[in-house]
KEFI-809065 format. One record per residue: x, y, z of N, C-alpha, C in turn; residue number from 0; residue in one letter. Coordinates in nm, 4 decimals, padded with zeros to 6 digits. Example, Ala and Ser with C-alpha at 12.3 -4.5 7.8 and 13.67 -1.06 7.14 Angstrom:
BEGIN
((01.3190; -00.5690; 00.7800); (01.2300; -00.4500; 00.7800); (01.3200; -00.3300; 00.7800); 0; "A")
((01.2850; -00.2250; 00.7080); (01.3670; -00.1060; 00.7140); (01.2900; 00.0030; 00.7870); 1; "S")
! end
This chain:
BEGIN
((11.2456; 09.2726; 12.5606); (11.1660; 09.3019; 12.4430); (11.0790; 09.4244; 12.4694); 0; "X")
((11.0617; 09.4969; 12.3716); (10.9765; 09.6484; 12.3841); (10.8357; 09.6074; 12.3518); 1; "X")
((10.7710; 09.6276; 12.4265); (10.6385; 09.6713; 12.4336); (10.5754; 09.7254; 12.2702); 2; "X")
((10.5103; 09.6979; 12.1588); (10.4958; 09.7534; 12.0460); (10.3422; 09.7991; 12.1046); 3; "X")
((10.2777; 09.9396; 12.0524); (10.1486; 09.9734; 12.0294); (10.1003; 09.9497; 11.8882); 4; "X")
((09.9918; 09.9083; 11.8535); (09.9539; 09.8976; 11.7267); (09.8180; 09.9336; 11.7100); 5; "X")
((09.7982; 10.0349; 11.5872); (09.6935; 10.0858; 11.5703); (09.5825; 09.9793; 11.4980); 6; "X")
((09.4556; 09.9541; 11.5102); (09.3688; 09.8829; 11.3873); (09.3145; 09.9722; 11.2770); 7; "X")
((09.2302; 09.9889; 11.3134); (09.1251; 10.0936; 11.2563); (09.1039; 10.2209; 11.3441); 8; "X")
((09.0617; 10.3189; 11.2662); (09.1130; 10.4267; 11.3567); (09.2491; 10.4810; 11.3819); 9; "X")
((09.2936; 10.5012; 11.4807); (09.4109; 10.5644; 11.5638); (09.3945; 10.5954; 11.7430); 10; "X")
((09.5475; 10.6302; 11.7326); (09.5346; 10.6729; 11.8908); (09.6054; 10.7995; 11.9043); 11; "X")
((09.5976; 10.8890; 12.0447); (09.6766; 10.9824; 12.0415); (09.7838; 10.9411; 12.1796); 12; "X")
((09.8976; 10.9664; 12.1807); (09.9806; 10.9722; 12.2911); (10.0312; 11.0964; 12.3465); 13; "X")
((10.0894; 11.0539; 12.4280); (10.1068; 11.2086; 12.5210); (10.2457; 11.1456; 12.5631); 14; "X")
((10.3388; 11.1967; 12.4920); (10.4871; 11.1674; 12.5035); (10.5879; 11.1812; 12.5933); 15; "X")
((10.5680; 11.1496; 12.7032); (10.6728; 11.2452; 12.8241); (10.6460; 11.4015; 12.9057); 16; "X")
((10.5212; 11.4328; 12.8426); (10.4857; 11.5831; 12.8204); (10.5491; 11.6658; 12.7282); 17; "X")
((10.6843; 11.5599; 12.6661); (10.7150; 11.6670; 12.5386); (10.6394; 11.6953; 12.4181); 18; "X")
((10.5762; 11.6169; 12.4245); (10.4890; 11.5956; 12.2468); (10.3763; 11.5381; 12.2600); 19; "X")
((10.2938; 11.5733; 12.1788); (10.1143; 11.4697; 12.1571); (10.1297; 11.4302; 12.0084); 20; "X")
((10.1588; 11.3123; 12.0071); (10.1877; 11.2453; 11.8516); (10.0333; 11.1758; 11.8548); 21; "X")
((09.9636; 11.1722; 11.7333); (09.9137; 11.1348; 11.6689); (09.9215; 10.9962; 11.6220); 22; "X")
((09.8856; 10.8917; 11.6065); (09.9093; 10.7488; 11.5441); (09.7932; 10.7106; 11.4668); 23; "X")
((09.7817; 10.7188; 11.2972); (09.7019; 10.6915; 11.2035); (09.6801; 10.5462; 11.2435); 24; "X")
((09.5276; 10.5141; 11.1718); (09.5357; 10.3287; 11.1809); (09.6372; 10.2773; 11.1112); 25; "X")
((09.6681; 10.1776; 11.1395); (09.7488; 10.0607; 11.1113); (09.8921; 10.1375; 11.0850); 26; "X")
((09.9522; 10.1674; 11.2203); (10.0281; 10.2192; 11.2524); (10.1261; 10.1172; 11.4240); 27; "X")
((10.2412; 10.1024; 11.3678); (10.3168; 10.0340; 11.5171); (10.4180; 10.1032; 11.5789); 28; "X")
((10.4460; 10.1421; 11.6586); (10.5190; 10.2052; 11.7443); (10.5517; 10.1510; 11.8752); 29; "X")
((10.6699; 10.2061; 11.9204); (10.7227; 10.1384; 12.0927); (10.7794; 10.2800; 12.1159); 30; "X")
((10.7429; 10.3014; 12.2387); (10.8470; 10.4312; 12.3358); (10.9981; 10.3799; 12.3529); 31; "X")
((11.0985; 10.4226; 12.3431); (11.2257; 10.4086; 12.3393); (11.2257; 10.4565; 12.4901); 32; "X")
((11.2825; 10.6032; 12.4964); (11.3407; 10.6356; 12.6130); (11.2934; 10.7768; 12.6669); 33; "X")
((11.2641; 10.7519; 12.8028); (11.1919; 10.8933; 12.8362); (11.2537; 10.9861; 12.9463); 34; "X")
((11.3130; 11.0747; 12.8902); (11.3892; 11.1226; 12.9918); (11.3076; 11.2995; 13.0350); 35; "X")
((11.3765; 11.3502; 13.1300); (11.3524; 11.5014; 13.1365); (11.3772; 11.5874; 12.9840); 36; "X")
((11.5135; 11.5827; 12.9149); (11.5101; 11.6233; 12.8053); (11.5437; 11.5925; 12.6466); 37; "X")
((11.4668; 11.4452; 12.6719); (11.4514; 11.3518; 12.5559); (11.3393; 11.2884; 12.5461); 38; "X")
((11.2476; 11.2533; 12.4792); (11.1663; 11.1602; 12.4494); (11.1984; 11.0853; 12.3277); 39; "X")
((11.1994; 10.9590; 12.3131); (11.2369; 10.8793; 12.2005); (11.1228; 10.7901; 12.1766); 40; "X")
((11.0665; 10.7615; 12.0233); (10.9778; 10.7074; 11.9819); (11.0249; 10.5867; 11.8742); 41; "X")
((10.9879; 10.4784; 11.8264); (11.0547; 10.3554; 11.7329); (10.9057; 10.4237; 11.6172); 42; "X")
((10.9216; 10.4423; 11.5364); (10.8230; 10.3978; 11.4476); (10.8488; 10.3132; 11.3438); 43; "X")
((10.7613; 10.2008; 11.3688); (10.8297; 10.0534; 11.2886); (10.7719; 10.0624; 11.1302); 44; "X")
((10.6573; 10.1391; 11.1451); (10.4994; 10.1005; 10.9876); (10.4130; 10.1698; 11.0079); 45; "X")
((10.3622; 10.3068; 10.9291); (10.2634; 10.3456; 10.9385); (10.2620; 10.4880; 10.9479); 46; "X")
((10.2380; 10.5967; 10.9968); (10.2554; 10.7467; 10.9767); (10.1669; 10.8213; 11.1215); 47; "X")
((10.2704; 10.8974; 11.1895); (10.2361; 10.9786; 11.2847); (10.2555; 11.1329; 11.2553); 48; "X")
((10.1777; 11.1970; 11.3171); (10.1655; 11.3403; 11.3064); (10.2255; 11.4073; 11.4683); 49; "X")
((10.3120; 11.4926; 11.4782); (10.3789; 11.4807; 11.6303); (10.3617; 11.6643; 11.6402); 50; "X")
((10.3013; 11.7164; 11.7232); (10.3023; 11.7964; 11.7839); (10.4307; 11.8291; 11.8981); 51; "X")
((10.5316; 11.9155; 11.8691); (10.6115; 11.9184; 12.0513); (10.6268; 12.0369; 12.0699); 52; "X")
((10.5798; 12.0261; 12.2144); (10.5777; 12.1795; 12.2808); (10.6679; 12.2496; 12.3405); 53; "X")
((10.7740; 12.2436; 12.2609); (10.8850; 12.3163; 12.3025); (10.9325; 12.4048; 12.4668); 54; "X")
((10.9371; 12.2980; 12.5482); (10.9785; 12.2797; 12.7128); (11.0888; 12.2957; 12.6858); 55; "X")
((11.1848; 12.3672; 12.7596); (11.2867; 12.3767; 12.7969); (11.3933; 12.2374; 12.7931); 56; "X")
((11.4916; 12.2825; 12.7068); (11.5618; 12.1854; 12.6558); (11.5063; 12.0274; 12.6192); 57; "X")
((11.4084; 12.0343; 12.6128); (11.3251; 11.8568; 12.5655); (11.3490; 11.9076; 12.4267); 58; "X")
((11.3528; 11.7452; 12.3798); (11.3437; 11.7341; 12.2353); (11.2471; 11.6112; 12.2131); 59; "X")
((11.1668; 11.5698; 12.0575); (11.1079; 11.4123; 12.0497); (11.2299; 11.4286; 11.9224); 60; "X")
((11.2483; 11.2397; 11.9205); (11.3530; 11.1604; 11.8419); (11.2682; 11.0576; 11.7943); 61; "X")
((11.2520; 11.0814; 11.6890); (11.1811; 10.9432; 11.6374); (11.2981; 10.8917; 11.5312); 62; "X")
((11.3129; 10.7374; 11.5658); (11.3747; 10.6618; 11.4616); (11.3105; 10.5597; 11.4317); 63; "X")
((11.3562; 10.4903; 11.2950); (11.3059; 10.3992; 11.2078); (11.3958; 10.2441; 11.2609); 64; "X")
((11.3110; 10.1460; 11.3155); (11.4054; 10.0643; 11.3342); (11.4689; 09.9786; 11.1940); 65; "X")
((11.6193; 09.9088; 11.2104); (11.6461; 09.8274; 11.0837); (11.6937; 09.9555; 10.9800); 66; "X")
((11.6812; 10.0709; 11.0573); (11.7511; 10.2044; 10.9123); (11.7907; 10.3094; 11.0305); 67; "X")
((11.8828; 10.3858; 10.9618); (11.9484; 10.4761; 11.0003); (11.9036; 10.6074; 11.0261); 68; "X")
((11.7843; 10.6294; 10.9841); (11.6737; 10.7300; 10.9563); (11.6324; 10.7653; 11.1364); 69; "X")
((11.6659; 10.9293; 11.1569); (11.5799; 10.9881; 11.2452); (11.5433; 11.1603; 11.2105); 70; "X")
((11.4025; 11.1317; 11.2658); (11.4054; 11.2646; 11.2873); (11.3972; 11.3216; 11.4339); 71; "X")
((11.4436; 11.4584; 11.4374); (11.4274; 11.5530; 11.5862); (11.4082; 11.6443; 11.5876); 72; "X")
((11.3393; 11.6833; 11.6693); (11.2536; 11.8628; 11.7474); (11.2132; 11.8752; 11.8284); 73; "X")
((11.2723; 11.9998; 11.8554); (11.2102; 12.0257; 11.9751); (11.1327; 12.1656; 11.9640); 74; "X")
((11.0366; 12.1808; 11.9175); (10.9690; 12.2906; 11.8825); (10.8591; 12.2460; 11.7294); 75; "X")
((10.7312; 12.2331; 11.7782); (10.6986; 12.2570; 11.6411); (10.6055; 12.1431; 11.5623); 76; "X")
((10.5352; 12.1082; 11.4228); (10.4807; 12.0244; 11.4250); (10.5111; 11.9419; 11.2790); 77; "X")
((10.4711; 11.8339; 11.3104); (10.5666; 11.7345; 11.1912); (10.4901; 11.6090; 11.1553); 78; "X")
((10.5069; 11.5511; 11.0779); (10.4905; 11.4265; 11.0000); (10.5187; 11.3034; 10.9687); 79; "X")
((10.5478; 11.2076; 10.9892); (10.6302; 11.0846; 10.9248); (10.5635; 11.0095; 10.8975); 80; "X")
((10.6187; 10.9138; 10.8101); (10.5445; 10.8298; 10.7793); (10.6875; 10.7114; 10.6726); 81; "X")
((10.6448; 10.5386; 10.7875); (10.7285; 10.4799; 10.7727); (10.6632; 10.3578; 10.6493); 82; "X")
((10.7060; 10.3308; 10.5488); (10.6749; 10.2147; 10.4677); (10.7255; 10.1877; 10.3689); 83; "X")
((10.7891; 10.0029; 10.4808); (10.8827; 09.9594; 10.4060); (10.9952; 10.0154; 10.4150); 84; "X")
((11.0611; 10.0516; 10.2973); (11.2038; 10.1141; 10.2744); (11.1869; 10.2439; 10.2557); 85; "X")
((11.0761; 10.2846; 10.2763); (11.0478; 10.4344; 10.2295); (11.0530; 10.5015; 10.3626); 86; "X")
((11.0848; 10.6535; 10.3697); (11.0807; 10.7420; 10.5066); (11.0205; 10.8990; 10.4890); 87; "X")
((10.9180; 10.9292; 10.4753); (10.8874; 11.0909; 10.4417); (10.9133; 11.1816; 10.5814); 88; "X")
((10.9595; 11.2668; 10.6076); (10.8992; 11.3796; 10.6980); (10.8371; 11.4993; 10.6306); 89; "X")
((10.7532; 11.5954; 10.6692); (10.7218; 11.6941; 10.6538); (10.6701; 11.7599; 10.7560); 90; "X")
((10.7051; 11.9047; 10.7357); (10.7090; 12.0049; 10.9109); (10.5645; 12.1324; 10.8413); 91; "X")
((10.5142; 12.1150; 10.9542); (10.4262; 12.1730; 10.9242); (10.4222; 12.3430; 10.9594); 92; "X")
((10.4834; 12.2962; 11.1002); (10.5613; 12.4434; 11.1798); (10.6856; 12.4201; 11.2669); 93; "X")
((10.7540; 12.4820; 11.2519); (10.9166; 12.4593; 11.3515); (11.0156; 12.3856; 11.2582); 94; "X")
((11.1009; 12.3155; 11.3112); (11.2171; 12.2978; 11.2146); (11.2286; 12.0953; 11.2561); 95; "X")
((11.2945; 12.0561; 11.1786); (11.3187; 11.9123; 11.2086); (11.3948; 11.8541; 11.1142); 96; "X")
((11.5005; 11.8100; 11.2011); (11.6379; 11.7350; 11.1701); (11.6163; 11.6329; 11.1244); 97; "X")
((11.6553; 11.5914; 10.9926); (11.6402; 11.4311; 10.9253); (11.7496; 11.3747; 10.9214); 98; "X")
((11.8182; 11.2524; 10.9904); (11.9419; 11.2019; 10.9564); (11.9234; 11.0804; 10.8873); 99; "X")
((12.0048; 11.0325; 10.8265); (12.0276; 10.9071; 10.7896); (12.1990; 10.9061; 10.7002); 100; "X")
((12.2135; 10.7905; 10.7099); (12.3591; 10.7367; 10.6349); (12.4763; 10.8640; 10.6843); 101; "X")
((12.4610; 10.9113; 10.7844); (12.5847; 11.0326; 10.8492); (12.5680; 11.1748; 10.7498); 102; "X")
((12.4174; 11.1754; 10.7622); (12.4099; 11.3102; 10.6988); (12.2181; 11.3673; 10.7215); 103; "X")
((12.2480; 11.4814; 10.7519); (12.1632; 11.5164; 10.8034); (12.0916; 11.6778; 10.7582); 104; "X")
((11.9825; 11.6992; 10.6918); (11.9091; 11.7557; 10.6353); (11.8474; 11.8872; 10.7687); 105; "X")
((11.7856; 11.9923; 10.7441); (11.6965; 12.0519; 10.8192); (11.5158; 12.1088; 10.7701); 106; "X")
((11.4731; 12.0451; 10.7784); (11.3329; 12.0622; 10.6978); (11.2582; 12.1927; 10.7515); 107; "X")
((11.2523; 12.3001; 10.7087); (11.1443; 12.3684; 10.7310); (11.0280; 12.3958; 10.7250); 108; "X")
((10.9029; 12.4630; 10.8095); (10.7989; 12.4920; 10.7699); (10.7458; 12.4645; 10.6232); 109; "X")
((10.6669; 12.3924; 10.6139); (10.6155; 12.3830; 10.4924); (10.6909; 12.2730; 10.3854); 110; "X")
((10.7898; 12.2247; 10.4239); (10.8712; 12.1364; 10.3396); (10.8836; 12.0124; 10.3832); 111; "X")
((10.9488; 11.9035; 10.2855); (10.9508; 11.7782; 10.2854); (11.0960; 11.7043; 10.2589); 112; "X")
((11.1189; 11.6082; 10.3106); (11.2326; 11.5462; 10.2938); (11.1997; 11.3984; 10.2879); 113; "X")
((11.2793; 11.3164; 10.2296); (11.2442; 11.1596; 10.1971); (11.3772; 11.1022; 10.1966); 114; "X")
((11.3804; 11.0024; 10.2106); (11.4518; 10.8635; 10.2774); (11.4572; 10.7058; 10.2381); 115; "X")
((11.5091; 10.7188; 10.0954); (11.5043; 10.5762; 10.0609); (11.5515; 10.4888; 10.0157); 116; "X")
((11.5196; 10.3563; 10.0584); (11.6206; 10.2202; 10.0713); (11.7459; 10.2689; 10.1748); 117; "X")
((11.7563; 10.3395; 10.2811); (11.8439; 10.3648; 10.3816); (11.9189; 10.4369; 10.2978); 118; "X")
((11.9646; 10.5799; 10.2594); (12.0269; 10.6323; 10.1546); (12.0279; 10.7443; 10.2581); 119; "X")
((12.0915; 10.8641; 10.2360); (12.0597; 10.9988; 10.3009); (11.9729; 11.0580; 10.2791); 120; "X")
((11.9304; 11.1800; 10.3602); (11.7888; 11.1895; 10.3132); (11.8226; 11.3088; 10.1773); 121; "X")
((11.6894; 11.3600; 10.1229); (11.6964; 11.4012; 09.9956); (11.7031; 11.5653; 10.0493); 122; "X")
((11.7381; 11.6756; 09.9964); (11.7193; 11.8076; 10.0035); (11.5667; 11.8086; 10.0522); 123; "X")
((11.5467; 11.9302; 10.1099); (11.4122; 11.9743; 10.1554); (11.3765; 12.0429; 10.0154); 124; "X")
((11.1890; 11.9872; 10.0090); (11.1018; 12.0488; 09.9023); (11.0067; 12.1192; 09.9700); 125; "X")
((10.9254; 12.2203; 09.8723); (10.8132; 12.2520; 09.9466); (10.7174; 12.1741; 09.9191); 126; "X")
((10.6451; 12.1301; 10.0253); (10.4745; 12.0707; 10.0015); (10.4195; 12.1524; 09.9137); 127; "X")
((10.3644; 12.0806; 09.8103); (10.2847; 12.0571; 09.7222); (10.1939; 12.1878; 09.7330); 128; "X")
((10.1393; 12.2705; 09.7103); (10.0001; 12.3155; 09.7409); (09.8728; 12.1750; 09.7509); 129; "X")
((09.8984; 12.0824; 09.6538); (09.7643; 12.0151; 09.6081); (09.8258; 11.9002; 09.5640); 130; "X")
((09.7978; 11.8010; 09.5885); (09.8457; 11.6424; 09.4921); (09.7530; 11.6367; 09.3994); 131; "X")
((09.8415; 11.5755; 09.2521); (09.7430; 11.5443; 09.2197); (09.8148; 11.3470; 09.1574); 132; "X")
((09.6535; 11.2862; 09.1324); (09.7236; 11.1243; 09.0881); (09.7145; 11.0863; 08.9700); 133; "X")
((09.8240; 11.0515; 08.8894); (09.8111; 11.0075; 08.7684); (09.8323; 10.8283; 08.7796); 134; "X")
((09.7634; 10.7774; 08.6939); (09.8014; 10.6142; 08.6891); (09.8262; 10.5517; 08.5647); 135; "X")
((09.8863; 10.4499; 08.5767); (09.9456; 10.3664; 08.4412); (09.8280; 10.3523; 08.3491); 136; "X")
((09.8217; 10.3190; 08.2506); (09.6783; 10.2662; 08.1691); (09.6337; 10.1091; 08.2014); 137; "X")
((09.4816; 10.1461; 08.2209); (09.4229; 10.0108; 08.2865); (09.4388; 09.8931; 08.1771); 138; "X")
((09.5584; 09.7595; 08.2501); (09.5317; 09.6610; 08.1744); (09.3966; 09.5720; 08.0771); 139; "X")
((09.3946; 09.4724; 08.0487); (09.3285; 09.3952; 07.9938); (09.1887; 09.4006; 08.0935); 140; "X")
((09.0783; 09.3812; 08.0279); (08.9511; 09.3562; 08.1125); (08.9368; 09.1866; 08.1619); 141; "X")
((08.9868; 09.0970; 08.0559); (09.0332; 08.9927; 08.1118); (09.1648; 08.9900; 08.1516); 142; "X")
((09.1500; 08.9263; 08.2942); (09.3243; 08.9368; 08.3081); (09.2970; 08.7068; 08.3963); 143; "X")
((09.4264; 08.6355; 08.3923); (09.4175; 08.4972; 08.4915); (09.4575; 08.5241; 08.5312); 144; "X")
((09.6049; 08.6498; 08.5518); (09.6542; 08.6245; 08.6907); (09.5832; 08.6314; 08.8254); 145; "X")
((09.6438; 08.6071; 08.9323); (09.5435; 08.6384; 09.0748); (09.6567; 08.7991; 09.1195); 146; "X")
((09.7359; 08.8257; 09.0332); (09.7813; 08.9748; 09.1120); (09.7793; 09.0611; 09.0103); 147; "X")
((09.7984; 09.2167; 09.0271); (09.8425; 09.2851; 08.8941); (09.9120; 09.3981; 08.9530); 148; "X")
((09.9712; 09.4873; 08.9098); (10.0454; 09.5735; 08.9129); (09.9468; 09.7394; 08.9104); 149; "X")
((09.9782; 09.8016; 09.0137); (09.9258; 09.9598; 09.0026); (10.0269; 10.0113; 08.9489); 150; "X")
((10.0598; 10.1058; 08.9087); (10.1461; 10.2438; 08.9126); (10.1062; 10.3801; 08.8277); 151; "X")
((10.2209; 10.4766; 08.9220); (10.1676; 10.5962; 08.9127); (10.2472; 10.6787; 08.9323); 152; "X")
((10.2039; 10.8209; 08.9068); (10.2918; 10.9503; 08.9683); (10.2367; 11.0142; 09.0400); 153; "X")
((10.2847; 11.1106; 09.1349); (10.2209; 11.2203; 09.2267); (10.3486; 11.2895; 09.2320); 154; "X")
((10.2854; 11.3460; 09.3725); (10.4003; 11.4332; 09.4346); (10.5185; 11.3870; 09.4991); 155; "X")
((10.5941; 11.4181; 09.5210); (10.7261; 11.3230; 09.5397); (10.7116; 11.3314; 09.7393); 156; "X")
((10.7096; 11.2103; 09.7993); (10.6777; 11.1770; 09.9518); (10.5102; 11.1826; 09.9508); 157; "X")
((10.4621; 11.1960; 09.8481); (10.2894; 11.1565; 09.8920); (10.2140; 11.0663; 09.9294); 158; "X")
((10.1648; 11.0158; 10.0060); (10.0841; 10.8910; 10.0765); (10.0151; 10.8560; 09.9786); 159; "X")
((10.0315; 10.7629; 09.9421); (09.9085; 10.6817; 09.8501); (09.8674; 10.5709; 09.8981); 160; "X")
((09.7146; 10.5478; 09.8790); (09.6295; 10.3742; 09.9402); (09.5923; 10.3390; 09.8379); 161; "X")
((09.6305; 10.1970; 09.7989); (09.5908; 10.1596; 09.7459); (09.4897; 09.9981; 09.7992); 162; "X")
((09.4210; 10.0033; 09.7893); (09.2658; 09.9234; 09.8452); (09.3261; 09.8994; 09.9837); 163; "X")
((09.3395; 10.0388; 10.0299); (09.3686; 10.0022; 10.2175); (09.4873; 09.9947; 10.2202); 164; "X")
((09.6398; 09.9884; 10.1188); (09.7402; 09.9545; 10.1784); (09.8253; 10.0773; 10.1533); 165; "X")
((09.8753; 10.1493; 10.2653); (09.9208; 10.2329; 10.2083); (10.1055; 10.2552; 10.1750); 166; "X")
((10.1084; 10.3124; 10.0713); (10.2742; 10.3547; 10.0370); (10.2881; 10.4724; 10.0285); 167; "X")
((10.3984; 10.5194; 10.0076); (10.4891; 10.6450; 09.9697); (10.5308; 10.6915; 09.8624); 168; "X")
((10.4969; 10.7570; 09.7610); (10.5989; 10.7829; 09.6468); (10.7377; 10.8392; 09.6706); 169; "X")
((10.8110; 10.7766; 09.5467); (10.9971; 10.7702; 09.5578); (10.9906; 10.9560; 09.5143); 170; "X")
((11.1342; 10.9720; 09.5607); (11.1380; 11.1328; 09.5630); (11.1522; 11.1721; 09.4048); 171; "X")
((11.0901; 11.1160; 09.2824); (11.0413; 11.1183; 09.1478); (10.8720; 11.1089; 09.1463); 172; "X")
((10.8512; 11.0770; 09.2855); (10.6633; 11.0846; 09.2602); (10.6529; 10.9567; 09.2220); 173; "X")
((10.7157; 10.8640; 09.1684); (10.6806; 10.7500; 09.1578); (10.6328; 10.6229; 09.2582); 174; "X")
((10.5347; 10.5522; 09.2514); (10.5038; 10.4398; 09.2987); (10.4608; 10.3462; 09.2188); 175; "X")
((10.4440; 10.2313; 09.2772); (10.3817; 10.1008; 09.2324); (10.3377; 09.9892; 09.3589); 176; "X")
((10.2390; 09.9008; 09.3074); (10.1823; 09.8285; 09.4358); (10.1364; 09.7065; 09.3672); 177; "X")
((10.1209; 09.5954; 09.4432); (10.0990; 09.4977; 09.3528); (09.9462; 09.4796; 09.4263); 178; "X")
((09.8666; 09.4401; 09.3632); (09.7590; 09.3883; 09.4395); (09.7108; 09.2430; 09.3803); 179; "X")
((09.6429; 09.1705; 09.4595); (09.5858; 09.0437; 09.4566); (09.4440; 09.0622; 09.3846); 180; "X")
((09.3846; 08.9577; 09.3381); (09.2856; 08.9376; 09.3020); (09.2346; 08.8149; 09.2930); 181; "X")
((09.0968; 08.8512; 09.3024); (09.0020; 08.7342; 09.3354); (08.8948; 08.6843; 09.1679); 182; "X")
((08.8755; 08.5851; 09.2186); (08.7895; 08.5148; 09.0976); (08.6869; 08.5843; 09.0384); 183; "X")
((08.6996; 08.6459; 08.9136); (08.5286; 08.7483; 08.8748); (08.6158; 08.8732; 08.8977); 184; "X")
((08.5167; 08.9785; 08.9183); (08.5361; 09.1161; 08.9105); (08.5912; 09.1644; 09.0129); 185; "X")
((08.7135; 09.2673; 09.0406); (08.7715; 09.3376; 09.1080); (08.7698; 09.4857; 09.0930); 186; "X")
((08.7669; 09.5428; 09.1732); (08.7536; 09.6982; 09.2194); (08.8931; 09.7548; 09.3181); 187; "X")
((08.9709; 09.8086; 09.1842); (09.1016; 09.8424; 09.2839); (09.0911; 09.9885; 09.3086); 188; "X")
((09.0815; 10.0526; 09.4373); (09.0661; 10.1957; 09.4879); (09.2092; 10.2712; 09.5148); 189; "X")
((09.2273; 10.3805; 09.4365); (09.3395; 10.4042; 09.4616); (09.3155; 10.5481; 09.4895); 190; "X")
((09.3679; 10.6066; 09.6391); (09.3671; 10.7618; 09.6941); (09.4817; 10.8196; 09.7282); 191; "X")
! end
C-alpha cells in the first residue's frame, strides 16, 4: 500500500526527486509513485498542485490521476492541476506539458489550458482567461424544507470554484453545479 500525504488546512511544499518543487493546496492527497534519476512520478488522488520542474538533464515529473487514464508530463517549466472527482484541469504557466488520457494526447502551452472529463480525452488547448468572471443561477425561494439545494453557474471553462469550502472545476462549457446541505434557520452559501 502507498503511503498517501494529505493536506488540512493550509498546504505543503515537496521537493520531488530534485526534479520539481510541487506545491500542494489544502485539502489536497497525493502519494510519490516512482523516483528515478530521470523520472519522478506523482498520484494525485483530490485536490490541486502547482509543480515547478527544473529542467535537469533528461528528468521529467509524471503526474497521474488514479482510477483515470489522465496524465500529465514535463520536463521543463511550470504547471497546474487540479483533480475533482471526474474532473481534470491542467494549465502551464511556462514550458510545455503533455496531457494524455483515453490514447490521446494534447500539448498545452504557456499560458493555456486543457480539461479532462468523466475519463474522455483531453479537450484542445485554450488560452487562460485574462480574468474569471462568476455568474450564478437565480437565488431560490427564501423559504426553502429541504436540508440540501443546488448551486449553479458559469465561468471560465477549467476554473476552480469553492463553494462553502468545497472545491470543483467547471466542465469545458464553464459550467458547474454543487449541491450543498443545510441546516435549520438561516444559511450563508459562499461561492468564489
Amino acid at each position: 500500500a502507498e503511503d498517501v500525504l494529505v493536506t488540512e488546512e493550509g498546504g505543503a511544499n515537496l521537493d520531488v526527486g530534485g526534479t520539481a518543487d510541487v506545491e500542494l493546496a489544502a485539502q489536497t492527497y497525493v502519494s510519490i509513485g516512482e523516483l528515478t534519476d530521470t523520472l519522478s512520478k506523482v498520484r494525485l488522488r483530490d485536490g490541486r498542485i502547482a509543480a515547478v520542474v527544473h529542467g535537469a538533464a533528461r528528468s521529467s515529473l509524471q503526474v497521474d490521476v488514479p482510477g483515470s487514464s489522465a496524465t500529465a508530463s514535463a520536463s521543463d517549466g511550470e504547471f497546474s492541476m487540479l483533480s475533482s472527482g471526474s474532473q481534470l484541469s491542467v494549465a502551464t504557466k511556462k514550458g510545455q506539458v503533455t496531457l494524455s488520457a483515453r490514447g490521446r494526447s494534447v500539448r498545452i502551452g504557456s499560458g493555456q489550458l486543457s480539461l479532462v472529463e468523466h475519463d474522455q480525452p483531453p479537450t484542445a488547448p485554450q488560452p487562460l482567461p485574462p480574468s474569471l468572471f462568476l455568474k450564478l443561477g437565480a437565488a431560490r425561494a427564501v423559504t426553502q424544507r429541504a436540508k440540501k439545494t443546488t448551486v449553479h453557474g458559469e465561468t471560465a471553462p477549467g476554473a476552480v470554484i469553492s463553494v462553502n469550502g468545497v472545491k470543483l472545476v467547471a466542465d469545458d462549457k464553464g459550467e458547474f453545479e454543487a449541491t450543498v446541505p443545510l441546516k435549520e434557520g438561516a444559511n450563508t452559501v459562499v461561492v468564489e
